[in-house]
C-alpha positions as CSV (number, residue, x, y, z in Angstrom):
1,X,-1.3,-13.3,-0.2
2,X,0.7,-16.2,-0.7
3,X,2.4,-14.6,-3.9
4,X,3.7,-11.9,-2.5
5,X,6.6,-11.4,-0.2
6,X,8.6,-8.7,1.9
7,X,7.9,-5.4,2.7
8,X,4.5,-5.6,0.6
9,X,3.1,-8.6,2.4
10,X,3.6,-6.6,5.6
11,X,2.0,-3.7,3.8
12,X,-1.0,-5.4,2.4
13,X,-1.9,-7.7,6.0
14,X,-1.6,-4.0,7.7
15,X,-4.4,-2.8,5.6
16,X,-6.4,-6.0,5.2
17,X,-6.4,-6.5,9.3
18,X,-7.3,-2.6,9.5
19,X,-10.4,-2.9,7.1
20,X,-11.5,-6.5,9.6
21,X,-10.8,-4.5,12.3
22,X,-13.0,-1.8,11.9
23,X,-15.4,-4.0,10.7
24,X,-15.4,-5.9,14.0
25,X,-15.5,-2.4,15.5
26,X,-18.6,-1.6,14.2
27,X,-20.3,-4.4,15.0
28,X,-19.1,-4.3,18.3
29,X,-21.0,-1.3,18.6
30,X,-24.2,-2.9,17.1
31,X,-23.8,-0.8,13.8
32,X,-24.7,2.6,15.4
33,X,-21.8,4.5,13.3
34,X,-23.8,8.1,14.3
35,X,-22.4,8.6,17.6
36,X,-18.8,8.3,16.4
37,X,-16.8,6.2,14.3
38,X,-16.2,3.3,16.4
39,X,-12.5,2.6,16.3
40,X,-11.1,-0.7,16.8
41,X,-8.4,-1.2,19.5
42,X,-4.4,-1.7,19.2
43,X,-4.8,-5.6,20.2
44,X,-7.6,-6.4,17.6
45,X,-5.8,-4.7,14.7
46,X,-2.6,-7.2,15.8
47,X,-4.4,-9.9,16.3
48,X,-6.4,-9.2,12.6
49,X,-2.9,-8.4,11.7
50,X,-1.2,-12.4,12.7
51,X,-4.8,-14.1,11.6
52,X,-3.9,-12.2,7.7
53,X,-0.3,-13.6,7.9
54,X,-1.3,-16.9,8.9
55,X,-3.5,-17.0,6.0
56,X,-6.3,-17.6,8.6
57,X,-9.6,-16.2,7.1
């Protein structure tokens, strides 16, 4: 993400961190998806959200 800049590098962390978080999510719930979607919580999307910025990962 290093190329891009602005608006659209806040954009594209947003929905990078969103896909890690409910990825994290759902193996937090040890991959049993039938239940319910498992949904990952405010401070793990942020925190996905600083590691994608940082260029962490």
């Amino acid at each position: 993400m290093g190329s891009v800049h602005g608006r659209l590098k806040l954009l594209l962390a947003g929905f990078v961190a969103g896909g890690r978080a409910a990825v994290r999510a759902i193996a937090a719930a040890d991959y049993d998806v039938l239940p319910g979607p498992p949904k990952p919580g405010k401070v793990q999307l942020l925190r996905e959200v600083g590691v994608t910025l940082r260029g962490e990962g």
